[in-house]
TORDREN-78091 format. One line per field, with one value per residue (C-alpha): residue number from 1; residue in three letters; x, y, z. Coordinates in steps of 0.001 Angstrom, whole numbers, plus 500000, padded with zeros to 6 digits. Each point is the difference from the previous one (the first is absolute). Example, Ala and Ser with C-alpha at 12.3 -4.5 7.8 and 13.67 -1.06 7.14 Angstrom:
! TORDREN-78091
rofi	(1  2) .
pafi	(ALA  SER) .
xx	(512300  501370) .
yy	(495500  503440) .
zz	(507800  499340) .
! end
This chain:
! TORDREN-78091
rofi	(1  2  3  4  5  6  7  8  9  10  11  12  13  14  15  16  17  18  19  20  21  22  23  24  25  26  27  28  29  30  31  32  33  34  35  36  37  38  39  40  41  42  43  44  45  46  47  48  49  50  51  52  53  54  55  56  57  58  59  60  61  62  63  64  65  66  67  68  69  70  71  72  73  74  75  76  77  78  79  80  81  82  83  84  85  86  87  88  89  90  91  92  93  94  95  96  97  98  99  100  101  102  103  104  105  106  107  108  109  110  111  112  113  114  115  116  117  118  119  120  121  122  123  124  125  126  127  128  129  130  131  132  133  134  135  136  137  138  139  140  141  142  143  144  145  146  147  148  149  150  151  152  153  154  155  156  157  158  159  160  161  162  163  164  165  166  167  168  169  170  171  172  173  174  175  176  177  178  179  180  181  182  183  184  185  186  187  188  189  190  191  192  193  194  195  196  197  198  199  200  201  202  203  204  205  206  207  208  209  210  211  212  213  214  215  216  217  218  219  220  221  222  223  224  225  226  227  228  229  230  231  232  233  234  235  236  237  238  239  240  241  242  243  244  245  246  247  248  249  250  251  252  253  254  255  256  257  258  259  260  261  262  263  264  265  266  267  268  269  270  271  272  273  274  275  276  277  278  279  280  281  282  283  284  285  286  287  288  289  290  291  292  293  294  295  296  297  298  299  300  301  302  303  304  305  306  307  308  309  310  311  312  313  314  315  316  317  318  319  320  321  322  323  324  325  326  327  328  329  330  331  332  333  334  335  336  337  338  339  340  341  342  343  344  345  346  347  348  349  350  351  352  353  354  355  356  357  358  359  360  361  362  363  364  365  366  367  368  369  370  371  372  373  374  375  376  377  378  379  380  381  382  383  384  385  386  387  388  389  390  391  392  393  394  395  396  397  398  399  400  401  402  403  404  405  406  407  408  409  410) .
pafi	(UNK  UNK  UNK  UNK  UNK  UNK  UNK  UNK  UNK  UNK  UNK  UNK  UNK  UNK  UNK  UNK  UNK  UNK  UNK  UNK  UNK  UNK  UNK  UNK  UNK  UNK  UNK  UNK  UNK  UNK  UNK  UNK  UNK  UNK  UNK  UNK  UNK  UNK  UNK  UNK  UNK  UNK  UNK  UNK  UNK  UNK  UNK  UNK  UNK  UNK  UNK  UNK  UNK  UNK  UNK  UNK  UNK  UNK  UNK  UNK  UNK  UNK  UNK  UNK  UNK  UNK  UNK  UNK  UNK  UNK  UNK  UNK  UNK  UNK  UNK  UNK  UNK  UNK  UNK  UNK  UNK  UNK  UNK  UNK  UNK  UNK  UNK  UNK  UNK  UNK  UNK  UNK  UNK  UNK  UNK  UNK  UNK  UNK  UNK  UNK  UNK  UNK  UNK  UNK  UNK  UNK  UNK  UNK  UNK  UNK  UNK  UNK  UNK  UNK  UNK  UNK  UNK  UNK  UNK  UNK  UNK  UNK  UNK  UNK  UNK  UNK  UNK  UNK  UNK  UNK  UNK  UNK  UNK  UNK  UNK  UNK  UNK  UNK  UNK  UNK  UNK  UNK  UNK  UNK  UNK  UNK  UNK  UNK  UNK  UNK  UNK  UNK  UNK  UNK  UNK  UNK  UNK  UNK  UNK  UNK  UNK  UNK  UNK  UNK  UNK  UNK  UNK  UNK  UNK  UNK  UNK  UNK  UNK  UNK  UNK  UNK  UNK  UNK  UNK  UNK  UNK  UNK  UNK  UNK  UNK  UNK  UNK  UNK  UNK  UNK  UNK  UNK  UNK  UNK  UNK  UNK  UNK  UNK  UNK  UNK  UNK  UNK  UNK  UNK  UNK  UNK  UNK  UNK  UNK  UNK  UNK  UNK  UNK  UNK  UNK  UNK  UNK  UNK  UNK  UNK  UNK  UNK  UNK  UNK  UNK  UNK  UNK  UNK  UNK  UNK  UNK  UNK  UNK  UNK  UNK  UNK  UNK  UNK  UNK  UNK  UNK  UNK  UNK  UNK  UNK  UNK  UNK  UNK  UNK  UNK  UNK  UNK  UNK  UNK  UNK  UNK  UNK  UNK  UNK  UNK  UNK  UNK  UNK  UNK  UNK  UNK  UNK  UNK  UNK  UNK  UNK  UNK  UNK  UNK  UNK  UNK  UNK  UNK  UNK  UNK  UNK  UNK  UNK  UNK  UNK  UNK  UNK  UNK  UNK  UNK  UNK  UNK  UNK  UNK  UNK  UNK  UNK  UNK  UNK  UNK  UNK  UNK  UNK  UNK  UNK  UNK  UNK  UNK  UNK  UNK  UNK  UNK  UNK  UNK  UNK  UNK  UNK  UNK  UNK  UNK  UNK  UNK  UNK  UNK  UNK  UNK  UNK  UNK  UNK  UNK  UNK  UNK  UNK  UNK  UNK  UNK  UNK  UNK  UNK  UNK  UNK  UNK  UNK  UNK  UNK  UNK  UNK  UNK  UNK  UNK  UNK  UNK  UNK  UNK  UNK  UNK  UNK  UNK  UNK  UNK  UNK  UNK  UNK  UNK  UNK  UNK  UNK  UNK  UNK  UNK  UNK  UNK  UNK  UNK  UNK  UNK  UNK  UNK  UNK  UNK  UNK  UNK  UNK  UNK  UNK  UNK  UNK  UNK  UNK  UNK  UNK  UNK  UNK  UNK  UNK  UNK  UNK  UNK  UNK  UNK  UNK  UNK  UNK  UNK  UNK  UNK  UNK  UNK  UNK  UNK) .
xx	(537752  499201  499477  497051  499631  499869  497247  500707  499893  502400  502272  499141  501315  503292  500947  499479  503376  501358  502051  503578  499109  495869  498695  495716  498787  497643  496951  499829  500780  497062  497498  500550  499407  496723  498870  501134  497959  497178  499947  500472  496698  498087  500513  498723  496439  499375  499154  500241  502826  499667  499897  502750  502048  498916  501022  503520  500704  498696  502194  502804  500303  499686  502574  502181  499222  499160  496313  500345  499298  498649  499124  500853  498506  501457  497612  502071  497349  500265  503732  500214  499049  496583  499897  497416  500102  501914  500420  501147  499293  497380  497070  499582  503766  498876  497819  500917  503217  502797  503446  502247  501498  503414  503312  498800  498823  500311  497433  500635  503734  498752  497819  502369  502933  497474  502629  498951  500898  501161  500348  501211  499725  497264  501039  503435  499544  500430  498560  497110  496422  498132  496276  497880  499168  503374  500393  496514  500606  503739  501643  503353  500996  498289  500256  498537  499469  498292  496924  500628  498605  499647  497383  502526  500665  496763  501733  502035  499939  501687  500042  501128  500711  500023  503183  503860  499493  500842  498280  503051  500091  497776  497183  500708  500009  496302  499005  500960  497771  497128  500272  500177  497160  498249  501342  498347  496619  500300  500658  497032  497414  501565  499071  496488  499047  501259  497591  497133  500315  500343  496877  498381  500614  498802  497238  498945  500707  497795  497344  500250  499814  496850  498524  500429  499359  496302  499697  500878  497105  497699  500851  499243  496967  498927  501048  497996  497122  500407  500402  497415  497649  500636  500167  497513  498796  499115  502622  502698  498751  499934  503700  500783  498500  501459  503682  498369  499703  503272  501658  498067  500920  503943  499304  498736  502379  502589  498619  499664  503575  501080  498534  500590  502259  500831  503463  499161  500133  497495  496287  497069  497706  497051  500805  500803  496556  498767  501178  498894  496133  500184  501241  497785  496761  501616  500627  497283  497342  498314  498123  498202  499163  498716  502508  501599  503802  500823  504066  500488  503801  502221  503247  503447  500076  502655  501011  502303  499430  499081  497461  498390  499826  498606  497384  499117  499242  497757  497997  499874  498777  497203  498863  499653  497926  497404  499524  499504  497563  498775  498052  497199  498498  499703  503535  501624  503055  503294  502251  503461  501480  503699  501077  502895  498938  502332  503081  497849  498567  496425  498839  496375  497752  496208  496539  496720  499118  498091  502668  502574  497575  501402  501691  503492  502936  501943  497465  500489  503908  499976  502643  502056  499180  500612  503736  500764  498576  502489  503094  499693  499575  496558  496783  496401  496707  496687  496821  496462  497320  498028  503064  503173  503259  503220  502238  504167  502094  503832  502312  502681  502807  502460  498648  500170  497763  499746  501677  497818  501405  497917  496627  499411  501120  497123) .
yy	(510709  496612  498200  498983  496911  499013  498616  496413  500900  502381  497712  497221  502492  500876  496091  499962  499292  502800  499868  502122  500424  499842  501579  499850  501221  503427  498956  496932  501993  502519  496972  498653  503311  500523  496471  500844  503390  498251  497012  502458  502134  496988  498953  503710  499008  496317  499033  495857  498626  496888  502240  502101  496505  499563  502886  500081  496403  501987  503099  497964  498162  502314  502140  496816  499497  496057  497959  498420  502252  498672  500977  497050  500470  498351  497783  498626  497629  498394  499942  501872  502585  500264  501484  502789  502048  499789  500227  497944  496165  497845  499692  498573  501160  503677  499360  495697  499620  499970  500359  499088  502477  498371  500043  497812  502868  503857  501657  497057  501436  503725  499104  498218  502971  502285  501874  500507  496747  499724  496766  500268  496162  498146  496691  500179  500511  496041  501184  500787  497776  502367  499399  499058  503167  500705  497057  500301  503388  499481  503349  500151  503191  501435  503522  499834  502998  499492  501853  501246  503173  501381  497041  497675  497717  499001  498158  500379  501443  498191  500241  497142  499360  497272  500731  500436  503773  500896  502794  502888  502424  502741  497152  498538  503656  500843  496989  501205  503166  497969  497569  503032  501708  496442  499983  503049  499010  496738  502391  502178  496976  497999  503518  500453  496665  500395  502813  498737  496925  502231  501900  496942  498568  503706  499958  496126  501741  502898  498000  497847  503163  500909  496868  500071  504018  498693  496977  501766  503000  497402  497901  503643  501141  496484  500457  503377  498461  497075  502430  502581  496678  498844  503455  501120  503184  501644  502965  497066  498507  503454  500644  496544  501128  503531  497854  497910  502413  501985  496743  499114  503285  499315  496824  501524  502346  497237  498301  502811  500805  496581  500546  503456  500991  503292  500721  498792  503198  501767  498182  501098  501361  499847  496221  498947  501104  498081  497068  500675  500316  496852  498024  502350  498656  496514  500332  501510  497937  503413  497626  498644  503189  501757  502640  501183  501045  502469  501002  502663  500810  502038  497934  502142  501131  498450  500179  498770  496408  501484  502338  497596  497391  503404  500817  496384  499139  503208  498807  496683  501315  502368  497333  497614  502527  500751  496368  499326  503415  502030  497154  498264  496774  501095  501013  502909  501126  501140  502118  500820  502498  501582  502784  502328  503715  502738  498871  497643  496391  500121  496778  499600  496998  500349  498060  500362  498692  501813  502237  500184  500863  499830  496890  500400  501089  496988  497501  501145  499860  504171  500488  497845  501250  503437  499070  498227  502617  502392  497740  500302  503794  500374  500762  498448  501342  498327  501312  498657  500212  496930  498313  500326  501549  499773  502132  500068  502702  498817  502692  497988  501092  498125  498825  498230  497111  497419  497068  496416  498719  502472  499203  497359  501838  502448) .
zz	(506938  498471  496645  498760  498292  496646  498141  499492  496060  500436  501511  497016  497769  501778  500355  495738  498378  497892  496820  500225  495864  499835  497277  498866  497211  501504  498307  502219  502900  499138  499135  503269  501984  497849  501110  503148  500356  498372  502670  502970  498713  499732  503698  500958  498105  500159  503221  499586  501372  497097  497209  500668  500348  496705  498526  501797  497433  497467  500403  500730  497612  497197  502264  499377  496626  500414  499898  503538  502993  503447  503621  502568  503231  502958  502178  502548  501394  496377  500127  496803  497482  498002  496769  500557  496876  497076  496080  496919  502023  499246  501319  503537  500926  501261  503291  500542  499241  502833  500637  502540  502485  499908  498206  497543  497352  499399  502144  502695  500141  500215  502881  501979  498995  500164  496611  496294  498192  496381  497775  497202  499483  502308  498251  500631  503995  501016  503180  499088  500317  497679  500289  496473  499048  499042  497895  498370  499500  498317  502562  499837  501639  503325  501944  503463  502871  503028  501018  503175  502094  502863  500759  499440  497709  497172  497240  496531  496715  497064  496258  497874  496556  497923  497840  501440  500438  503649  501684  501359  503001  498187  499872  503534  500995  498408  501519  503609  499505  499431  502375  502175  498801  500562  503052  501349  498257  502250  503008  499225  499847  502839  501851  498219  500916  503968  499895  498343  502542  502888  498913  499155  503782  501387  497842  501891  503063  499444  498778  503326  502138  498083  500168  504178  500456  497832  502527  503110  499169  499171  503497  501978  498210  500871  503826  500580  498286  502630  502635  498695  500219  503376  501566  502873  499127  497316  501113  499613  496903  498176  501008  498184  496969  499756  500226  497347  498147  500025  499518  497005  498355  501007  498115  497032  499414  500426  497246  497846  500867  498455  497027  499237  496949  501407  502034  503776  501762  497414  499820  497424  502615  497556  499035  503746  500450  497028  501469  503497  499066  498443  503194  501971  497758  501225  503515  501380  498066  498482  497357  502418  501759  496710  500535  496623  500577  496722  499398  497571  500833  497356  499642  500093  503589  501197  503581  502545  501485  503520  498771  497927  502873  501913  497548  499280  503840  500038  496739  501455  503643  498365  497526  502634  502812  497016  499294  503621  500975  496803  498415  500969  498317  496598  500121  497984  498136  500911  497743  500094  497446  499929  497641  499677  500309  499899  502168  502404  499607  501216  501115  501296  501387  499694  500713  499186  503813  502702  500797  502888  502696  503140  501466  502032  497667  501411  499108  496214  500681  498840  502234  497843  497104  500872  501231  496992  497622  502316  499770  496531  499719  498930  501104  500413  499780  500384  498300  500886  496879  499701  501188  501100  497627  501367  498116  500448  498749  499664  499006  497371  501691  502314  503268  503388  499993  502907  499347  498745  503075  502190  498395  502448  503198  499513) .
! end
């Protein structure tokens, strides 16, 4: 068994001197637990750390019945308080004016005793170096409580008034509760903002590893272009071009991946392919080969990243055989359409060419189109009518693709 520790309020509270004969009037005791109640709801809604500081002078000093109310925040490399928020002082004391963090005034002697301290009589404490704000100001009496979490230590709270009216233990004690309250709120932020900088460094990161996973796609496709250029045979050079090509559509689907607003393991089939067309156009230069590349993809199938990088390397690997064999020089059009039909996605690929005819089923890479389609758990059909339809018939159900990573092992 073991003891958890207090809260450093808690503690504030316990070291606060108590009368053998203290008697308050209720009605204070109930004002200060509605300002209290209305101060903790407030730090539940407002999410600026400056504002709430505000509103903690505010509350406290109408809990405390007096004009002055401030928040001193400790910055150490400034050997001293600032005055970050307060109410009743003139203007340019809240957010300039500063305070040292010694024995020489009330919140100085809080910091160092890290206690509540009361004053009934600031001018009577020969000890004291008060700074000008007191004097130009007129306090008299003083009730300080540290602000101090789990964080550590952020500063002090202190009321003032003008008049010999000292502040008692019910005030120091409502002054404890917010401090703790502020406490907390300081807590909160100094987490929000360790977040927010580790995302922002991830976020750098992320964008670094995009910018290199772009470069080093770019720096291949450029390679098997060399190579594809200084090969021998034609055999050779066609084999560059079929990586080319499977690369390119890794590529693509990288950058669509980026900037996709779905979840990452769920992509917009019918978008991806949107996208796709339009670096296909691109890539393969089918402006200047008068061949017309048509999408007309309903959006809202979404699939799994693997059969999406599947089904995109088969659009990619069809598109690309009909611009190479189905046209001649007037060129033609290519259309790809995908619709949802009654449990399936059905995803087809047609031209307007001459038609398949008959070359080698390797030299039109079928034989990796037909294991993809597989991996995926569909099925392809090719129709010949004035041109070539491929048609694919993916059941929407769970599935087996093959992996992105084996698209270039094929």
């Amino acid at each position: 068994m073991f003891e958890a520790s207090a809260h450093p309020a808690a503690e504030i509270v316990r070291r606060l001197p108590v009368g053998v004969r203290t008697t308050v009037r209720l009605s204070r005791v109930l004002l200060q637990r509605a300002h209290f109640i209305e101060f903790c709801t407030m730090t539940l809604l407002e999410p600026s750390f400056e504002v709430l500081l505000q509103k903690a002078s505010e509350i406290a000093a109408a809990g405390c019945a007096t004009r002055f109310a401030k928040v001193l925040e400790h910055r150490p490399a400034e050997g001293g308080f600032l005055v970050k928020a307060g109410v009743g002082w003139q203007p340019g004391v809240v957010g300039h004016a500063l305070v040292a963090d010694d024995l020489s005034n009330p919140a100085g002697e809080s910091f160092r005793t890290r206690q509540p301290v009361d004053v009934r009589d600031v001018r009577r404490r020969r000890d004291y170096h008060l700074p000008p704000l007191y004097r130009d100001h007129r306090i008299v009496s003083a009730a300080n409580v540290p602000i101090a979490g789990i964080a550590g230590f952020y500063g002090v709270l202190e009321v003032d008034r003008a008049g010999l009216k000292p502040f008692d233990g019910l005030d120091s004690s409502f002054l404890a509760s917010i401090a703790g309250v502020i406490a907390d709120a300081h807590e909160r932020v100094r987490r929000q903002n360790a977040l927010q900088t580790a995302h922002d460094a991830r976020a750098v990161l992320l964008r670094e590893h995009h910018h290199r996973v772009r470069n080093s796609y770019q720096v291949l496709t450029a390679r098997l272009q060399r190579h594809a250029a200084e090969a021998t045979t034609e055999n050779s050079r066609k084999r560059f071009h079929e990586v080319e090509r499977r690369v390119f559509a890794l590529a693509a689907l990288y950058d669509h991946l980026v900037g996709s607003e779905l979840p990452q393991d769920r992509i917009d089939l019918g978008r991806y392919l949107d996208d796709l067309c339009e670096r296909m156009r691109e890539f393969y230069g089918l402006g200047d080969r008068a061949v017309e590349l048509r999408c007309t993809c309903d959006e809202g199938v979404a699939l799994d990243v693997a059969t999406v990088t599947s089904l995109g390397a088969v659009v990619n690997e069809l598109v690309a055989n009909a611009a190479d064999y189905a046209f001649g020089p007037a060129g033609g059009r290519i259309e790809i359409g995908l619709r949802r039909e009654a449990g399936a996605a059905i995803l087809s690929i047609a031209d307007n060419g001459s038609g398949l005819g008959s070359p080698r089923p390797e030299s039109l890479g079928l034989s990796i189109v037909h294991q993809l389609v597989a991996g995926s758990g569909g099925s392809i059909a090719a129709t010949v009518t004035g041109g070539t339809r491929w048609t694919i018939h993916l059941p929407l159900t769970e599935s087996s693709p093959l992996a992105a990573e084996e698209m270039l092992r094929l």
